[in-house]
Structure formats: C-alpha cells, structure tokens
C-alpha positions as semicolon CSV with decimal commas, in nm:
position;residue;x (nm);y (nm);z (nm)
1;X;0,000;0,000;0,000
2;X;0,316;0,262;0,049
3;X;0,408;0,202;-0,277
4;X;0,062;0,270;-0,418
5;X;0,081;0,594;-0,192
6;X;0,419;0,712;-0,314
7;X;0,366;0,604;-0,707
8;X;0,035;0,812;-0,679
9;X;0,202;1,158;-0,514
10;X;0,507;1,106;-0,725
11;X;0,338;1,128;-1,066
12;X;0,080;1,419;-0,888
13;X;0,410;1,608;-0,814
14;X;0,589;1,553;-1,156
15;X;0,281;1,624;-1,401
16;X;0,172;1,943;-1,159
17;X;0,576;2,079;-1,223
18;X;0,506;1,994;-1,641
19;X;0,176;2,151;-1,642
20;X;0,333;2,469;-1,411
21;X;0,573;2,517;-1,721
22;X;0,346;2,484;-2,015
23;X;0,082;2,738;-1,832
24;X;0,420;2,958;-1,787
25;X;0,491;2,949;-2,147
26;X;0,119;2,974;-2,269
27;X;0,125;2,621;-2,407
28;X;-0,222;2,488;-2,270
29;X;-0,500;2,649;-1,992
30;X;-0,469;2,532;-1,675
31;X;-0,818;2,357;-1,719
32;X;-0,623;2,072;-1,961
33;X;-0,323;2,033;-1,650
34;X;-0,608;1,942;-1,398
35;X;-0,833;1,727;-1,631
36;X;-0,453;1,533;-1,742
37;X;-0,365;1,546;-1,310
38;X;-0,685;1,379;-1,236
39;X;-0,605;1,134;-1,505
40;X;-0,270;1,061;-1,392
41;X;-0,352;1,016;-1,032
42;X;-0,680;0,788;-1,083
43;X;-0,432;0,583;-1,326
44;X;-0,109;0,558;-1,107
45;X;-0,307;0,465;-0,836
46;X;-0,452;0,190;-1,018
47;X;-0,125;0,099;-1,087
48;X;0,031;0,094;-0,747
49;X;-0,234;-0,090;-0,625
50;X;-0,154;-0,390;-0,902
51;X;0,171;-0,346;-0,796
52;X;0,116;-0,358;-0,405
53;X;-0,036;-0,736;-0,468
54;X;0,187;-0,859;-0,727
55;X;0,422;-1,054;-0,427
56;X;0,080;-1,224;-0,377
57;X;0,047;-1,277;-0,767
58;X;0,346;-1,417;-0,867
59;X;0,310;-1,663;-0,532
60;X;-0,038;-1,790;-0,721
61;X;0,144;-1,799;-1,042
62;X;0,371;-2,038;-0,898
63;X;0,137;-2,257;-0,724
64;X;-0,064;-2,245;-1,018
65;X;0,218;-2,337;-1,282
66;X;0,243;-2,662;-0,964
67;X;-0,097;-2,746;-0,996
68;X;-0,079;-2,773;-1,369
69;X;0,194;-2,989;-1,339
70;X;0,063;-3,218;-1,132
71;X;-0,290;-3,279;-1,301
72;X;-0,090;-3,329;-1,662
73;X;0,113;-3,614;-1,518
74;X;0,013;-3,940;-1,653
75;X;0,022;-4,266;-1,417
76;X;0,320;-4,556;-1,521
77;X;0,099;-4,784;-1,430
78;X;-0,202;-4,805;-1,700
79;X;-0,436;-5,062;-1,875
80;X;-0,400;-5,219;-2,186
81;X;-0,668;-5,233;-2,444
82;X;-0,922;-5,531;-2,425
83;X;-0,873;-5,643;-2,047
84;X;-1,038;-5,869;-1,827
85;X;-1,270;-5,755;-1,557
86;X;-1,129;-6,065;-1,279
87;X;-1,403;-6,221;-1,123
88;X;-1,224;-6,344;-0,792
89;X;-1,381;-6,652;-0,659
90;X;-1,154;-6,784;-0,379
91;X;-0,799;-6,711;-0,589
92;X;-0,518;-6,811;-0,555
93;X;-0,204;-6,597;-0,554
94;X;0,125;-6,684;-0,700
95;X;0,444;-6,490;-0,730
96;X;0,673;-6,655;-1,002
97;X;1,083;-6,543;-1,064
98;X;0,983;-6,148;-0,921
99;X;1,274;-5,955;-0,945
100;X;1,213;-5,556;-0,824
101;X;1,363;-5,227;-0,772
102;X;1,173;-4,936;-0,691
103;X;1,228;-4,638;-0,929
104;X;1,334;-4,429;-0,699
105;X;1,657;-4,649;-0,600
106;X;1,691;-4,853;-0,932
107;X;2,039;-5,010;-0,815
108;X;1,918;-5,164;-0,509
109;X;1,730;-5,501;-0,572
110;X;1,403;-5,581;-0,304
111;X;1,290;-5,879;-0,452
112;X;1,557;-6,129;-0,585
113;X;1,411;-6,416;-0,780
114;X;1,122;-6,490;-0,514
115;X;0,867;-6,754;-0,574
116;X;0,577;-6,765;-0,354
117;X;0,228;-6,933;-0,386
118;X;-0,102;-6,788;-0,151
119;X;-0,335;-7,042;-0,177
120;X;-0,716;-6,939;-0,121
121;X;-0,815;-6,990;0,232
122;X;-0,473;-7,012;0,374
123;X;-0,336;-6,779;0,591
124;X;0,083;-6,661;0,501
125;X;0,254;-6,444;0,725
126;X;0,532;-6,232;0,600
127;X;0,823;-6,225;0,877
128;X;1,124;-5,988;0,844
129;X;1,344;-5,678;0,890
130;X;1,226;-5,337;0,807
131;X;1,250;-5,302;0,414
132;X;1,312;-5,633;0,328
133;X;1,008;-5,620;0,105
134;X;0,712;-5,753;0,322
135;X;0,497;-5,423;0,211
136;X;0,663;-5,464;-0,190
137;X;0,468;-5,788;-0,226
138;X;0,144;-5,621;-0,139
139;X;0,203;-5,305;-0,352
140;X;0,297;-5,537;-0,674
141;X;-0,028;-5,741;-0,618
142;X;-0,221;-5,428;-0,591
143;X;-0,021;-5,280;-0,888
144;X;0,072;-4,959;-0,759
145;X;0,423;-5,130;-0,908
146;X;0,504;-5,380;-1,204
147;X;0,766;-5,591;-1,131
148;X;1,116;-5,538;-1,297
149;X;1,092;-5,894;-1,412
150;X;0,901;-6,231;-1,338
151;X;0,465;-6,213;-1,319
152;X;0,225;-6,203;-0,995
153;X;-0,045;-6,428;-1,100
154;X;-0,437;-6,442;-0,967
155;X;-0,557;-6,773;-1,068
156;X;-0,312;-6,836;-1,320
157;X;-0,351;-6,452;-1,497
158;X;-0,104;-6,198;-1,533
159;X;-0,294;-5,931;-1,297
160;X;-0,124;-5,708;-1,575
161;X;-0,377;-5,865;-1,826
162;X;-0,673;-5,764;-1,531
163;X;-0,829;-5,408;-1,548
164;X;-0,661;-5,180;-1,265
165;X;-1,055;-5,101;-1,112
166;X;-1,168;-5,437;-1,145
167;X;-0,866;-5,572;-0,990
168;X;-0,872;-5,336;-0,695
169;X;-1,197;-5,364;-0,652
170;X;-1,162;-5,652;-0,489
171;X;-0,847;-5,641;-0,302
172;X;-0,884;-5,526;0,025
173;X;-0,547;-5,389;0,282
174;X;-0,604;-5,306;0,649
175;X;-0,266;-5,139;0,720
176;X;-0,062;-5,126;1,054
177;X;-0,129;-4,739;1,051
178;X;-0,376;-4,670;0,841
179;X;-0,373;-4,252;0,683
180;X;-0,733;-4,068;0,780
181;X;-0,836;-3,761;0,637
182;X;-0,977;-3,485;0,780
183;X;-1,305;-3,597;0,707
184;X;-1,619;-3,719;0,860
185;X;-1,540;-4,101;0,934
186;X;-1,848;-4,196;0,705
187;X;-1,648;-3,971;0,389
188;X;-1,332;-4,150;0,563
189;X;-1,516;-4,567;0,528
190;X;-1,654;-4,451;0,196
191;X;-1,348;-4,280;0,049
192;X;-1,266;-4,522;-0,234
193;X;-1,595;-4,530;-0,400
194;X;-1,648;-4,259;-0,647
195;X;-1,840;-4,392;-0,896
196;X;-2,193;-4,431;-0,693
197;X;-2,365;-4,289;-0,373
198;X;-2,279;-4,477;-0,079
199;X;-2,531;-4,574;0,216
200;X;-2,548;-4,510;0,576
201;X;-2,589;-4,857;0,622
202;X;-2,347;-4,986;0,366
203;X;-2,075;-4,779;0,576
204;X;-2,197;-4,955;0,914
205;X;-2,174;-5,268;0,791
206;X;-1,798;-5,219;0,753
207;X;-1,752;-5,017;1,028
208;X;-1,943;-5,327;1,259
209;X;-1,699;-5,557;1,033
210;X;-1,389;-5,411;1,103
211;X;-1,577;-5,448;1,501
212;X;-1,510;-5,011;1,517
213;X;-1,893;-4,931;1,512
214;X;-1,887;-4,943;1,896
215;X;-1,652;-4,739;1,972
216;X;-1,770;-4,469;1,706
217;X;-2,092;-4,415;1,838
218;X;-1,920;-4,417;2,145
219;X;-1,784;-4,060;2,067
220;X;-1,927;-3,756;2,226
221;X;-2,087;-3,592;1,979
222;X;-2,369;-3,412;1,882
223;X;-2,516;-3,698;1,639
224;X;-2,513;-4,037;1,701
225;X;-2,433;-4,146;1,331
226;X;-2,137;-4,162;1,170
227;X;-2,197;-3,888;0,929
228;X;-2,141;-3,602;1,176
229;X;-1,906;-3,751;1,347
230;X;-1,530;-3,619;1,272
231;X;-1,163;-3,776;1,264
232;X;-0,953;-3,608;1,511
C-alpha cells in the first residue's frame, strides 16, 4: 500500500511541475493540467495498487504453474486395451521369478528371484526386517508397481492382463497405521468409491466388520451417526 501511496504523489508532483511550465509558457490552460492530473492520479493509483499485490500474484502464479503440473502427469501404471474384468472366486495368488527395484533407487534389488504361492483360504505371514520387502509384495499385487521382471499371478492370470478397477476392486489392505483424512469417518469408510452414492448402512456394515462401530458411536458428539461424526 506505500508504494501505491508514493507512485500516486510522485506522478501528482511531476505532471503538476510539467503543467506549471506549459501554463508559464502559454502552451495549454490550466483547465487541460487538472483534467490530465486527475487522469494521472486515478491511473497511477490503479497501478500501485496492481503493484502492491503482485508478491501475492506471482506466489499464485507459482502454485498455479504446480498445480498444472501435477494434473498433466500421466500414471506408469495403466491398462492395456481389451482387459479382463477378474471375477475373484476364492484365488489363488502366485508370485513366479519377481525380481524388483523401486524407481526411486533402481540399483538396489528388493525382490531377488522370489517364488511364492497364496493359496485361497490359507493364511501366510510375511516375517522380516524393516525393508526387506514384506509391504513390496502387497504393492505389486495391488499394482501400484510392475515388477522389474518375473509375473504375480491371480488364478493363473497376469494381474497385468486384469483391469486396474476391477482388480482393486476386490483387493482389500487393512494397514498397521492406516492414513485418515480430515473428514467425517463416514467420507473416511466410503473414500474409495467414487463412482456411486454410498449408504449409511453400507458404511456400518464395515464399520461393525472391522468391530469399530462401537466405539464410534461411542464418541461424544452431537449426532449419534457416523456422518457427523469427525476424525480427530
């Protein structure tokens, strides 16, 4: 705002001395100087106003040029034309030669040659160190990775041949620390599902399977649904 201040007085000063010295030489009336002062002073304070605010306008350019960015990238992990939509009737899950690096740290093999078979109904508990790639094998069958070589199989199909939706659609993680949004914890149970309305009763259903609808309603507050009630 100072700068808008002293822009505005500075040009009131300068064209008041130029229009003092063409009334001196009989060059103009001084009815001209004051319309052309008004001008100048409704304009430069336009101007040092844009000018006050352009800090704050080169800050949105930036975030802006960010944003852009980010909705123009394109996933590495995409469907192929004519895919199947899996059908998953008690699968079974089978890595086969799965060799992997992540892309961020391409010269430092996770996965070395494993071979591993899930069979439906059986329960397989992955023991080990910290980044010894228990969590890798869960990421590659969910596809947020390919492998660098070998397949991960779901009843004897590449799950690269499966559709990425139809695929995840019926995989299901329950994390060690799961992330929650600031959110209601109905938008937080019903997050994944975009493509149709969900129901107050389809959310507590899960949240009575996961055996968390006790202790929701639980919560002091002012509803006693889920809807209204907040993750803190």
């Amino acid at each position: 705002m100072g700068m808008a201040r002293s822009l505005q007085f500075l040009a009131y000063a300068g064209g008041m001395t130029y229009g003092a010295q063409l009334i001196e030489r009989g060059a103009t009336d001084p009815a001209v100087v004051f319309k052309v002062l008004e001008i100048i002073v409704s304009g430069s304070w336009s101007i040092g106003n844009a000018l006050s605010f352009s800090s704050n306008m080169q800050k949105g350019i930036t975030a802006a040029a960010k944003m852009f960015a980010l909705f123009s990238r394109q996933p590495s992990i995409q469907n192929i034309p004519n895919l199947k939509e899996p059908y998953l009737v008690n699968p079974d899950i089978q890595y086969s030669k799965l060799y992997f690096s992540y892309p961020t740290r391409p010269g430092i093999t996770v996965l070395n040659g494993l071979d591993l078979s899930v069979l439906h109904g059986k329960t397989v508990a992955l023991v080990g160190s910290s980044g010894c790639g228990k969590s890798t094998l869960i990421q590659l069958l969910m596809r947020f990775y390919d492998p660098s070589y070998g397949e991960v199989n779901i009843d004897g199909i590449d799950i690269r041949m499966l559709s990425l939706k139809g695929l995840r659609s019926q995989l299901g993680i329950v994390s060690q620390e799961p992330n929650l949004f600031d959110l209601t914890i109905a938008e937080n149970i019903s997050y994944g599902i975009h493509d149709r309305e969900v129901t107050m009763r389809e959310i507590e259903g899960a949240a009575q399977a996961a055996n968390i609808h006790n202790f929701i309603v639980s919560l002091p507050l002012v509803s006693g649904n889920h809807s209204n009630r907040t993750v803190n």
